[in-house]
N, C-alpha and C positions, 0 to 999 in steps of 0.2 A: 327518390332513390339515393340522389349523391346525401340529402339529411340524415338517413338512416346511416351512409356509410361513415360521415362523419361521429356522428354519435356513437356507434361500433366503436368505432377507432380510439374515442375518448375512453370507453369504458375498458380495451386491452389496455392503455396507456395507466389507468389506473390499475387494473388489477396485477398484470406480467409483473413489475419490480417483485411484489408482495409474493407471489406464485414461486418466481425462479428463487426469491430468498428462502420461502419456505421450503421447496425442492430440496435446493442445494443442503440445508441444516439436516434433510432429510436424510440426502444420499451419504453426507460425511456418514451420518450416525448409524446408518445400515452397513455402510463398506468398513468404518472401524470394528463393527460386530462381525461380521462375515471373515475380516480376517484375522481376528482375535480369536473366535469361536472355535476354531479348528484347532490352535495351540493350546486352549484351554484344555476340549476336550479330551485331548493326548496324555495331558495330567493328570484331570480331575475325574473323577465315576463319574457316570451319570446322574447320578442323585444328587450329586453337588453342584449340578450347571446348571443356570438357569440363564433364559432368556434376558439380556441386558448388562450382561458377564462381561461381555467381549468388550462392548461399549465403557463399559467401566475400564475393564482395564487399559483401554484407548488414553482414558487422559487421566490415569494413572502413570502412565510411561510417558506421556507429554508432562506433564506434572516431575517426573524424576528426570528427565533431558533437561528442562529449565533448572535444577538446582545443579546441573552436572556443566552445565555450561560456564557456571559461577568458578569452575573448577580450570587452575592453571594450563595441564597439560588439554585439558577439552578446549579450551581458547585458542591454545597455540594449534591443535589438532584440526579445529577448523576454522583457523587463518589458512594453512596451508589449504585446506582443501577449497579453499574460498580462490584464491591464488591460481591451484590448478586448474579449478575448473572456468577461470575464465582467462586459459589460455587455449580452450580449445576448442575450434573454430565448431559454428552453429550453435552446438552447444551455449558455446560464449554468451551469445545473443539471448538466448529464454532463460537462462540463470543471474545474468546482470540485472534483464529487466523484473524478473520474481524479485530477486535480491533490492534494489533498491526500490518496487512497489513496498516491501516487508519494513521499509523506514519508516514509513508512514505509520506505524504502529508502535503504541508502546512495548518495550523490552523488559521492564523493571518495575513494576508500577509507578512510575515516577513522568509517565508524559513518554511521547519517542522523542526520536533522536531531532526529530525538526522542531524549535524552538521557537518561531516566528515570521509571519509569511511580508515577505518586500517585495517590494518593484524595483526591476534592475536597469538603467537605462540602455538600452538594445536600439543600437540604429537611431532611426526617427523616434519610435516605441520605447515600450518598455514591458519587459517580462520580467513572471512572477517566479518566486523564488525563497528557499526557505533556508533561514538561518540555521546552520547546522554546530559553529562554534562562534562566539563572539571573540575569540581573538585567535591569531594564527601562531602566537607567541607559545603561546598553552599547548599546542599539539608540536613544537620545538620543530616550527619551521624559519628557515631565516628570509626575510621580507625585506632586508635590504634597510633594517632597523624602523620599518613603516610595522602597525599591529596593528593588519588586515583580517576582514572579517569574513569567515568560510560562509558559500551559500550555496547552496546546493539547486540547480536549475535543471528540471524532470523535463522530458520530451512529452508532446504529448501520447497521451493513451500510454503510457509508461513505459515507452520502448529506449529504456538507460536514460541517460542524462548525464551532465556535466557538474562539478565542483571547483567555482572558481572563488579566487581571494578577491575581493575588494574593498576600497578605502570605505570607514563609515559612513561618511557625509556623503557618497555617493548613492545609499540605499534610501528608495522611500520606506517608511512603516506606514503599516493599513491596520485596517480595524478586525482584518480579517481572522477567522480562529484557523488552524492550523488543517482544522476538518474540514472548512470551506474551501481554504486554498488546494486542500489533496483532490475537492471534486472539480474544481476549475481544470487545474494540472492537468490531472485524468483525463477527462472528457474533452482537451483543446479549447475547452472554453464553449463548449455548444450549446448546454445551458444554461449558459451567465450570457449568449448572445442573441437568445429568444426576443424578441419585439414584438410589443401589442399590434394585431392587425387593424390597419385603418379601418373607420366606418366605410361600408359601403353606401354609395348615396346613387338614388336612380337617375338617369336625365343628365343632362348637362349641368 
């Protein structure tokens, strides 16, 4: 019985990721239609709507918010609302940690904003960490004439993080891509600290 349960267990462990991602692509692409469809409607006859309308125009107006962000007063417009909303309490907390989960992604096509993943020394240890600027000169902060380097250190399961300056020579580089180090971050490291199980052996 426990062989079957393990075997069960191997086969959800493979299938669930694959499920919830397809789910999830599912549910965006229904809930963009669903709430598109109704304004559409209000517009268009019915002879002009067709199913997949709504969805279209979803990322449509995702597609025109990214050229509009390019745009001075949208910058400044949500800087502030960036500002607001994380001064106010609970709130604070689900908006920072969206907000810097959302780094981890490119902005531009150009790569995101994390540049390269280090080891930071912490304590006895050492936590990971990802370049966000190579010099602090560059964002016209004063360092006390030292040009320290921003690295941005995520809490696990991405509940905020910290942005601290330190000396270069203080950082290790890894081999690691910036995708690998988002899933270590993320996850607290729980599967980058899976261990092959001993053989079992019968007998003394």
């Amino acid at each position: 019985m426990r062989k079957i349960w393990n075997t069960m267990l191997k086969g959800l462990v493979a299938i669930l990721p694959i499920g919830l991602t397809l789910y999830l692509v599912y549910w965006l692409a229904v809930t963009a239609e669903r709430l598109f469809s109704g304004v559409l409607r209000l517009l268009l006859p019915d002879s002009a709507y067709w199913p997949g309308l709504g969805l279209l125009a979803g990322l449509v107006l995702l597609y025109l918010a990214g050229l509009a962000v390019n745009g001075f007063l949208v910058r400044r417009a949500l800087r502030y609302g960036d500002e607001l909303f994380a001064r106010i309490p609970v709130v604070k907390t689900l908006y920072v940690a969206i907000r810097d989960f959302m780094r981890f992604f490119p902005s531009s096509g150009q790569g995101s904003d994390l540049k390269r993943v280090v080891l930071v020394p912490f304590g006895p240890g050492k936590a990971i960490g990802f370049v966000t600027s190579e010099s602090s000169a560059g964002l016209g902060l004063g360092t006390g004439g030292a040009d320290l380097v921003a690295v941005y250190l995520p809490m696990s399961y991405m509940i905020g993080g910290y942005t601290v300056f330190l000396p270069r020579e203080s950082l290790e580089t890894t081999e690691l891509s910036v995708e690998a180090g988002m899933r270590i971050a993320l996850m607290g490291g729980v599967q980058g600290s899976r261990q092959p199980t001993p053989p079992h052996h019968d007998g003394p």
